[in-house]
C-alpha positions as a printed NumPy array, in Angstrom:
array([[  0.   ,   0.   ,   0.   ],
       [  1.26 ,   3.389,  -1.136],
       [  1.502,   6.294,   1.497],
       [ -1.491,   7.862,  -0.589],
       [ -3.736,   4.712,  -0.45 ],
       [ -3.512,   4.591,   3.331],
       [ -4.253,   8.423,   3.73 ],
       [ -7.644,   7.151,   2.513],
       [ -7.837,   4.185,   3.916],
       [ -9.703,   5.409,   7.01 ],
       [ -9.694,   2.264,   8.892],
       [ -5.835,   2.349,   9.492],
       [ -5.891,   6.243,   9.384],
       [ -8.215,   6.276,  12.644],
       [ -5.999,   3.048,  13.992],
       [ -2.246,   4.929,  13.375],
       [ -4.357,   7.919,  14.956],
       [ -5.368,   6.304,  18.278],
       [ -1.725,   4.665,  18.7  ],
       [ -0.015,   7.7  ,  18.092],
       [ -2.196,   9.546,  20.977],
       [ -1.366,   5.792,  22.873],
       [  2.246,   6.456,  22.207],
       [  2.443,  10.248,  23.277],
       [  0.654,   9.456,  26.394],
       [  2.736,   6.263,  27.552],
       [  5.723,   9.312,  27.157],
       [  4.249,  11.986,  29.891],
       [  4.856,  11.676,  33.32 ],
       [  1.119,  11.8  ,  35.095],
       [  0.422,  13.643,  37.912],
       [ -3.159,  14.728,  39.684],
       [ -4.28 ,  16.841,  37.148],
       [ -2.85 ,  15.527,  33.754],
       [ -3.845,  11.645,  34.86 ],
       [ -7.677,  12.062,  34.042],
       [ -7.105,  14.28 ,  30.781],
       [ -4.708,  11.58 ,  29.516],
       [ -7.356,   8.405,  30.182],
       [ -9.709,  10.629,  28.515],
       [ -7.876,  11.723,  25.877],
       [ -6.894,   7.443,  24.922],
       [-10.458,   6.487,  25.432],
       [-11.59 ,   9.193,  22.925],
       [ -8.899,   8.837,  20.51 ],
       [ -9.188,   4.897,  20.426],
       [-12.701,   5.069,  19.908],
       [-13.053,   7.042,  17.084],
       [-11.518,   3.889,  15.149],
       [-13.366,   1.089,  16.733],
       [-16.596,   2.967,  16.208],
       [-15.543,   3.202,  12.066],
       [-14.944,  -0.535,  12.592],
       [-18.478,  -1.143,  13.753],
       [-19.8  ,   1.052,  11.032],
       [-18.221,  -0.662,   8.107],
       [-19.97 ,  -3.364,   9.715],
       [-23.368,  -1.913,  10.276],
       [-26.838,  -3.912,   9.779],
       [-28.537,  -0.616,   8.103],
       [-27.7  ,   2.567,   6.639],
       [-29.339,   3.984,   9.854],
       [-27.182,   2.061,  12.086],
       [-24.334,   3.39 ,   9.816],
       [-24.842,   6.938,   9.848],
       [-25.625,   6.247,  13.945],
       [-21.853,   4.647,  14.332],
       [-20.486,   7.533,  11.811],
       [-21.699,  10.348,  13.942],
       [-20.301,   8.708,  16.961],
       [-17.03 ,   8.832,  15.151],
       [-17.484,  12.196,  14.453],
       [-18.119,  13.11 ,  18.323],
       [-15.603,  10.923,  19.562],
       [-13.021,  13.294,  17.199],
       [-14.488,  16.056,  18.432],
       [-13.999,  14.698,  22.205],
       [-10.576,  14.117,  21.469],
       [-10.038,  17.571,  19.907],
       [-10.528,  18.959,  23.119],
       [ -8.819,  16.57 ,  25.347],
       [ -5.375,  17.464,  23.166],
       [ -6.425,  21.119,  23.919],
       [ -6.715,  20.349,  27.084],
       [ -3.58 ,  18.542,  27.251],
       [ -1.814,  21.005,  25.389],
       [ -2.801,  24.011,  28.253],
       [ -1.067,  21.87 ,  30.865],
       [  1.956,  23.496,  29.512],
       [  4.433,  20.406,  29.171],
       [  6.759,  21.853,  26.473],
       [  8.345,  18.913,  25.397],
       [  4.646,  17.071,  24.593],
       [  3.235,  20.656,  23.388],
       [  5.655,  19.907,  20.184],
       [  4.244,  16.845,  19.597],
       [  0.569,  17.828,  19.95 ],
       [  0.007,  19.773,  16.578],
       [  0.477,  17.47 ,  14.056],
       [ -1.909,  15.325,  16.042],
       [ -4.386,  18.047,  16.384],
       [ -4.23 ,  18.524,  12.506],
       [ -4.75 ,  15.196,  12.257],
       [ -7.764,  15.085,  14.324],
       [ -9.211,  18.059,  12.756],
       [ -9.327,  15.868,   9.492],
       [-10.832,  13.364,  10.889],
       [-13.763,  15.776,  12.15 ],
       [-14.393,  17.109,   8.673],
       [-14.338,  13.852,   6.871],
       [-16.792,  11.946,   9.508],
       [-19.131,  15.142,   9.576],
       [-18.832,  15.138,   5.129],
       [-20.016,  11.04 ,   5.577],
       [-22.443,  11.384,   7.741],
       [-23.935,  14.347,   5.763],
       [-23.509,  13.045,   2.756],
       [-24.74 ,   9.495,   4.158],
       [-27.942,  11.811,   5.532],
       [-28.821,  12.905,   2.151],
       [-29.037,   9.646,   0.457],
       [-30.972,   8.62 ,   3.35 ],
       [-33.467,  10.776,   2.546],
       [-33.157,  10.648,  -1.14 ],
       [-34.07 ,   7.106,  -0.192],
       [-37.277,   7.145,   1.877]])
């Protein structure tokens, strides 16, 4: 697979997506505060791709568009769990954080484009 097929192969983009957030996070040394934004942060970002996974396999379009819009909240959960992460003001993970935040941007406006778009021929449909 060429690096261009697997930007659009969303399946392994959302999977490379939740281990890199697994990756930075194993990396920062926890303390009170930072603890619960980082086991939020991994349960958000890890979701995003199991939910695609359960989507691709989805009964119905309903129950497709229903798992696709929980991919797009789950993004935009973990959009502001980097922000949050970002304001604790660790420099050395701040670097790291805005390709990642780019990244998860993406993934916001292609799972809200499929789920519109997915919401139209819905209609078009009934």
């Amino acid at each position: 697979m060429t690096q261009i097929d697997r930007k659009y192969d969303l399946e392994e983009r959302t999977a490379l997506f939740g281990e890199s957030v697994i990756k930075l996070c194993r990396n920062i040394k926890q303390d009170n505060v930072i603890y619960p934004i980082v086991g939020q942060l991994i349960r958000s970002s890890t979701s995003i791709g199991a939910n695609y996974m359960e989507a691709n396999g989805a009964s119905s379009k309903k129950d497709f568009v229903s798992k696709i819009f929980i991919c797009k909240k789950e993004s935009q959960e973990t959009k502001h769990w980097l922000r949050m992460l970002n304001s604790c003001g660790i420099e050395s993970i701040s670097l790291n954080l805005s390709p990642m935040q780019k990244e998860c941007q993406e993934l916001i406006f292609i799972f809200t484009k499929i789920a519109s778009s997915s919401r139209a021929n819905q209609q078009l449909t009934n």
